[in-house]
C-alpha positions in Angstrom: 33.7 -47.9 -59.0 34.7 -44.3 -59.0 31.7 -42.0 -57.9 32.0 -40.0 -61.5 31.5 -43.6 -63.1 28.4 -44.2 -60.9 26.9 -40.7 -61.6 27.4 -41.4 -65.6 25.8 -45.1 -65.7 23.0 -43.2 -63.8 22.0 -40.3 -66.2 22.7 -42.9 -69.0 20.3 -45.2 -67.3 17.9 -42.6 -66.7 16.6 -40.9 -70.1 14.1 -38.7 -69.8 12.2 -39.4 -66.6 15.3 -40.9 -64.6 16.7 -39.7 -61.4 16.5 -35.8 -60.2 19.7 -33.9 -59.9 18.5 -33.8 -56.0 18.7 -37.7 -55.9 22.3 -37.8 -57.5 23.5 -35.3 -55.1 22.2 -37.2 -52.4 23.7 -40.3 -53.6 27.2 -38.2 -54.1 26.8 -37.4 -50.3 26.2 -40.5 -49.4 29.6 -42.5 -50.7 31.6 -39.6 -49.5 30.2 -40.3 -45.9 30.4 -44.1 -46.1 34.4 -43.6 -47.0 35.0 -41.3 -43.5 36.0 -43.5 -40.9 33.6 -43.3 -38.1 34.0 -40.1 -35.9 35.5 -38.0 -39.0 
């Protein structure tokens, strides 16, 4: 699943009292990291 696709099932998920931009961001950083090989 592309990361933009994750980010929009989130905030559509979310509503009103849903995830902080904070917790996407993290969540952003956290996919790019898993897709570096180790050492990168």
């Amino acid at each position: 699943m592309p990361l933009s696709a994750l980010i929009a099932c989130i905030d559509a998920e979310r509503g009103n009292g849903g995830l902080s931009s904070a917790v996407r961001v993290w969540l952003l950083a956290y996919y790019r990291n898993a897709k570096r090989p180790d050492g990168a």
